[in-house]
N, C-alpha and C positions, 0 to 999 in steps of 0.2 A: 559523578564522573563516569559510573559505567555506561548510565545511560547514554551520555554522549561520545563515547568512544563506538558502542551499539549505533545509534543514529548517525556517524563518521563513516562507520564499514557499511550499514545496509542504504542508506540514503545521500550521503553528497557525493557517490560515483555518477549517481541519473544525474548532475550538473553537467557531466564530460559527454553521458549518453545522449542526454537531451541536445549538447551544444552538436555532436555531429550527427545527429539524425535529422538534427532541423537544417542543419546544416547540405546534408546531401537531400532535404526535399526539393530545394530552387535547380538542382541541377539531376532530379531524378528522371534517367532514361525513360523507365516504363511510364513516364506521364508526359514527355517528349516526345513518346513513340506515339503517343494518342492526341498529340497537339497542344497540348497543356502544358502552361507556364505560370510559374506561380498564381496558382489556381484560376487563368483566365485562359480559355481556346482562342486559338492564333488565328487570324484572318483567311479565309480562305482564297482572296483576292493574293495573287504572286506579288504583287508590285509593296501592296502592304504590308502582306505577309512579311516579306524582308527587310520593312523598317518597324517593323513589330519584334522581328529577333533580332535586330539591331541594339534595340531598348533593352530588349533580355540581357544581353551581355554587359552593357550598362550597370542596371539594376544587379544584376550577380556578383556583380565587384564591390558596389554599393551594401547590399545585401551581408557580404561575409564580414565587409570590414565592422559594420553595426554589429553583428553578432559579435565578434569578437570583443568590441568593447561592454558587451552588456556582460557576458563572459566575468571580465576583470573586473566590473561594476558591481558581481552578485557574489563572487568565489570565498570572496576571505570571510562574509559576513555572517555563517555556522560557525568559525574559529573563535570567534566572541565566546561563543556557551562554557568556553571551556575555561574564562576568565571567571563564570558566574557560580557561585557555589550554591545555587538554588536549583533543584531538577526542571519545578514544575514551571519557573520562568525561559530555563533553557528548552524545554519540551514547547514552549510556547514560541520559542525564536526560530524553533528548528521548522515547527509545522507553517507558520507564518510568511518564512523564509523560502520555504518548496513550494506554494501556492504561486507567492509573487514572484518567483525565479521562472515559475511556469511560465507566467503571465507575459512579463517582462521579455522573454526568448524570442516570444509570440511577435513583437512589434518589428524586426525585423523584415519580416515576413508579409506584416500585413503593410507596411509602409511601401516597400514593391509591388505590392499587389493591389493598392490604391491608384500608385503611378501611373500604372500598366492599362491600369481600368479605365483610367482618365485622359489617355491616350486615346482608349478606343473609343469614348463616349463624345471627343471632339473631330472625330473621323464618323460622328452618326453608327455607329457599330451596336449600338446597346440593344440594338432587337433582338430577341429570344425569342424560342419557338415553348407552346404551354405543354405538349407534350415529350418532354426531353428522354424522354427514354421508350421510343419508340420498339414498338416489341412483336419479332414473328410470331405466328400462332404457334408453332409448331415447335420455336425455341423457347417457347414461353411453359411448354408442358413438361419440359426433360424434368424431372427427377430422379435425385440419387440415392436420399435419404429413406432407406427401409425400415421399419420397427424390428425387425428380428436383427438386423445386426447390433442393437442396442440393448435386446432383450437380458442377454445373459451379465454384461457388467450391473443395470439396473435390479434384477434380480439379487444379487450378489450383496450388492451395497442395502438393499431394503432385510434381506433375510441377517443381515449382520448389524445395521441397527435394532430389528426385532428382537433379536437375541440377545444382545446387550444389556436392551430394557429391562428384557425379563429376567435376564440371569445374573446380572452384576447387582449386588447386596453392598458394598464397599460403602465407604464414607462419602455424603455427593453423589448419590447416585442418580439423583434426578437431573442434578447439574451438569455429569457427565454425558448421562444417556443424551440428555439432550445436545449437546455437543457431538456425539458421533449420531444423532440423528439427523443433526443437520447439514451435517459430509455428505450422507447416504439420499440425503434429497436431493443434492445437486448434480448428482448422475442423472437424475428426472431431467431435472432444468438445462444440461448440457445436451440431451433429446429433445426438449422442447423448442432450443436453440436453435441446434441442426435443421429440426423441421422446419422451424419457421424460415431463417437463412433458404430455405431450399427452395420454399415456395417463393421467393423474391422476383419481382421483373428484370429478364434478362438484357442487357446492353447487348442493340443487332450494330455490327461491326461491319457486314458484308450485307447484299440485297440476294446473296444464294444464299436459300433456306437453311441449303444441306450445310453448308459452312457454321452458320450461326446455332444447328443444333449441337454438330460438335464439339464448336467450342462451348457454348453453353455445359454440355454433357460433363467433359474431362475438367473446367472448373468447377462445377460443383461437387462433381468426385473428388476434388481439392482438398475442398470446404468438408466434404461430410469427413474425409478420414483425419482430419484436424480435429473434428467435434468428438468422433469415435475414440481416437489419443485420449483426448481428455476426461473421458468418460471411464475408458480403463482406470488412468493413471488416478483420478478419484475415488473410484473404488479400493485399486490399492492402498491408497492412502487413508480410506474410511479402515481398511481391514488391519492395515499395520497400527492404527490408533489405537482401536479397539482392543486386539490382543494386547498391547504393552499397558494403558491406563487399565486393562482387567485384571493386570500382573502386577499392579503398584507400581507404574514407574513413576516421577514426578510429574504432575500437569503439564505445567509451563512449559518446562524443559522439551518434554514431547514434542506438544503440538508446537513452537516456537520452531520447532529444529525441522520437523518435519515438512510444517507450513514454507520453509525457505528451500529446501530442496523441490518439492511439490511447487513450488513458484516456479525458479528457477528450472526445471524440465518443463513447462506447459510454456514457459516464455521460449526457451529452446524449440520447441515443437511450432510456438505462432512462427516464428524466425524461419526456419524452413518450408513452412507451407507457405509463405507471401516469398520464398526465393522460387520458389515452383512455379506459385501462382507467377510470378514475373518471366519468369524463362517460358510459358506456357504462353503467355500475349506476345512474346518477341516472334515466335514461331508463327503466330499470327499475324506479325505486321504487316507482310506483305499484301494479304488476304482482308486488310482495314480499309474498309472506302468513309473518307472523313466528309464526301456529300452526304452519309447521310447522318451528321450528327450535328445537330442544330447550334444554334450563339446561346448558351442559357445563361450567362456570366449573370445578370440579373438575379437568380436564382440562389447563387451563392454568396454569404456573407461573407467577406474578409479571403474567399477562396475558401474556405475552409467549412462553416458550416452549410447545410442546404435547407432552402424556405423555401417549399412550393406547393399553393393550397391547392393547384389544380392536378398534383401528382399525389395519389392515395396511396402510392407505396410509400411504408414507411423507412426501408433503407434503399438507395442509391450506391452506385461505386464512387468511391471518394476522390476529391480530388489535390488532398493537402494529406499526406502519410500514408495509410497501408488499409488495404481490405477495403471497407462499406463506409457509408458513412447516414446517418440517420434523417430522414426528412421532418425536420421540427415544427413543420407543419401539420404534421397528422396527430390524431390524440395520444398516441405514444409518444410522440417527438415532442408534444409540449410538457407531458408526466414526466420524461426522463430531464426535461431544464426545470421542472416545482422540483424534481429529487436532488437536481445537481445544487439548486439554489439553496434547498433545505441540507443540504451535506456542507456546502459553504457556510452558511450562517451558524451551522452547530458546531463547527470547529472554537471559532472563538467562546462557545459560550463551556465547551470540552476546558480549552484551556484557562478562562477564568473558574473553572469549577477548581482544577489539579490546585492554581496558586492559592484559592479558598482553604483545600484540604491542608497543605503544606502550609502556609500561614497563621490558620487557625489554630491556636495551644489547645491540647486535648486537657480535659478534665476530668479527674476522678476522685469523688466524694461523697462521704457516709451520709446520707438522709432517709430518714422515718425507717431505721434499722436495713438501708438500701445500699447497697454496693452500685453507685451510677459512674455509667460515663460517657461526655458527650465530648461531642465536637462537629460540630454543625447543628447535627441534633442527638437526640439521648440513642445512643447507640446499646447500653447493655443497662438492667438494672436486674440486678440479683441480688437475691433476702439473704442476708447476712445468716441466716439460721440453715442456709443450704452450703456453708461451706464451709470446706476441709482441707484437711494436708495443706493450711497456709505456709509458704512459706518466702523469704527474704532473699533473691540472688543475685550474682556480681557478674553472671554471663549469662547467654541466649543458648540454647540450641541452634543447631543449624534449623533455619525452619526455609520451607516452598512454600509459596503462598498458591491456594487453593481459585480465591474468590478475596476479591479488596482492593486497599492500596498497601503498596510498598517502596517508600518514597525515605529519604537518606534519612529524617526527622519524622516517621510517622511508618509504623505498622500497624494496619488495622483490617481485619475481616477474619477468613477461614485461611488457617496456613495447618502444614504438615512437618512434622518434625521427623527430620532425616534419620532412618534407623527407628523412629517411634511411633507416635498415635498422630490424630490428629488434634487442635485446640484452635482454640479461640484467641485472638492478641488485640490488644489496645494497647501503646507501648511509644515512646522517643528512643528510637535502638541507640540513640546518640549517649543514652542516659547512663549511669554507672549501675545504678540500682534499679531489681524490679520484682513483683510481685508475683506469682505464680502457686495458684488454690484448683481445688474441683470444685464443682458444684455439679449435680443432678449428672453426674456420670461423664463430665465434659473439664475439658484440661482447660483453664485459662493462664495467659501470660500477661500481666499490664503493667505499667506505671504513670507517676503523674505527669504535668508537664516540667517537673526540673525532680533531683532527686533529693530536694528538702522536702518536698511533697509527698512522693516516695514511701518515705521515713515516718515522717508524721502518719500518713494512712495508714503506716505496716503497724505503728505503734496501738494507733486507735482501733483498726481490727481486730489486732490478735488478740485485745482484750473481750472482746463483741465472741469471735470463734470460740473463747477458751472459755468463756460464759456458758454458751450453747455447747459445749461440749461432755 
């Protein structure tokens, strides 16, 4: 239940965000001001022109009323999970559910922009020009992106994971370090970013030079102090980890809390640099000559993605939402659809894992003087001869889990007991009874899969312990 009241507050609001965002793409100014309608450029011919936006306002009306039914077609169908008293089938509705709510928003969208297309392909319109993003020399060179204004956050974040490494002794400490080492690399990757973004081929707007380096100039200045935010606000966030996980606070709870605020201000900060970046093209527009921006409609799949083998940049300005958008043409355009593909197809096989864990009865039983216990596979086996302080109880500790799962029916991996040490747990928290011994300096907590099991193991142990004792 927690989990989906969790999944209720952090994920089915992007329902409302996604329905008006897609929402206000068909009637987005800053891509009206550039001639673009649902991702296809408007005829430059007057006569067509106007039976071109004709169709527009057609389609927009078309356009919302489909959304809104896809809307009430998707909305109630997370509210199910909370009928379901299994986690790892509800986590599998939920993730299931965001994918194809994505997907399904999409068709809106691209149903208009089929229309529109097929419009202009019976008016002979479909010629595109191969080099769509024709580029000054001289706007093609502005650069914003410095190394020294990155120097001092990246420093920062690398001297605070080194430090960590070396200094932190705690429980996990390899598991940790690596966690706040991998915060302190993406200050790197947030510069890597920038630069790259900065080296990008400029959109010429005007055929004066002077015009297009300007603007070129002050957007990029956009763009780098967006990347520069992020790079701070990482390091903050590598530095505030660090100190509180080297002070004991709990994992989860940390990074969990921290990761959402740290979310929430980088999406704050994208949100205003694309209001910038928009009010900065409107000052523009008069200064836009649209001869010289070729028909690439061909170019674009759906409006939305771009396929262009004769263009080697690999991002473009987008024409369906906000910023850039990536040419899946070029060998990074096709890496990023194997990653996007390989991130799709490992969702489901995530979710058949979770209902494996959760369905599979753990097991715990004495062989060849062995304390085992599996579920999936042999998760722990310790010699009866290494252990002590057995003892029988009727409650848990508060425990955080470390590393594992922790699922309504099934605790298992490195957990931390609130106020205490840390241990080991194999355990049904559902259970009445459970086992709790040392061995070789390490707490464990377990029990079987029902609490006749339980019983039975505590009986047959404690005979085994008080043998060896």
């Amino acid at each position: 239940m927690m989990m989906n009241i969790i999944l209720l507050i952090t994920m089915y609001p992007v329902i409302f965000i996604v329905f008006f965002v897609y929402k206000s793409f068909c009637a987005d100014e800053n891509m009206q001001k550039k001639g673009i309608y649902f991702g296809l450029r408007a005829p430059k011919d007057e006569a067509l022109r106007q039976e071109f936006l004709g169709l527009v306002k057609e389609q927009e009306v078309l356009f919302r009323r489909r959304m809104k039914r896809c809307l009430l077609g998707m909305f109630w169908i997370p509210l199910v999970t909370f009928l379901i008293p299994s986690m790892s089938i509800g986590f599998t509705i939920w993730m299931l559910w965001l994918i194809g709510f994505l997907g399904v928003m999409m068709l809106p969208y691209i149903h208009s922009h089929q229309a529109l297309k097929l419009w202009k392909k019976q008016h002979r319109m479909e010629a595109f020009a191969d080099n769509c993003l024709t580029e000054l020399k001289e706007a093609g060179k502005v650069r914003r992106v410095r190394p020294v204004s990155f120097l001092l956050p990246i420093l920062v974040s690398i001297v605070t994971g080194v430090y960590y490494t070396l200094h932190f002794r705690g429980s996990y400490a390899g598991a940790l370090s690596f966690v706040i080492d991998t915060f302190a690399v993406m200050t790197v990757l947030y510069y890597l970013v920038a630069l790259w973004m900065d080296r990008q081929k400029v959109m010429v707007i005007s055929a004066d030079s002077e015009v297009n380096r300007n603007f070129a100039r002050a957007k990029k200045n956009l763009w780098k102090n967006l990347w520069l935010f992020c790079a701070w606000m990482n390091t903050l966030f590598t530095l505030v980890c660090a100190v509180l996980l080297g002070a004991g606070a709990p994992v989860g709870t940390t990074i969990l809390t921290g990761s959402i605020l740290y979310s929430l201000i980088l999406l704050a900060a994208v949100f205003i640099a694309v209001k910038k970046v928009q009010e900065l093209e409107g000052k523009y527009k008069e200064k836009r000559e649209e001869d010289l921006l070729p028909d690439d409609d061909d170019h674009w799949i759906w409006g939305m993605l771009y396929y262009n083998r004769q263009d080697k940049h690999a991002m473009v300005e987008a024409r369906f939402g906000i910023g850039t958008s990536m040419n899946l043409a070029t060998p990074l355009g096709k890496g990023l659809e194997i990653f996007a593909a390989l991130m799709i197809l490992l969702l489901p096989v995530v979710c058949i894992w979770m209902i494996l864990l959760e369905f599979t009865p753990i097991q715990l039983s004495l062989e060849n003087r062995q304390l085992v216990a599996e579920q999936l596979n042999t998760d722990y086996e310790i010699p009866v001869d290494e252990i002590t302080k057995l003892e029988l109880i009727t409650e848990l500790p508060a425990l955080s889990k470390y590393s594992g799962t922790a699922m309504d029916r099934l605790y298992k991996g490195s957990f931390h007991v609130t106020y205490g040490s840390d241990c080991q747990v194999f355990l049904n928290p559902e259970n009445q009874y459970f086992l709790t011994f040392m061995a070789e300096d390490t707490l464990y907590y377990m029990s079987g899969a029902e609490d006749a099991d339980t019983l039975a193991l505590y009986e047959s142990l404690r005979g085994s312990v008080q043998e060896t004792e």
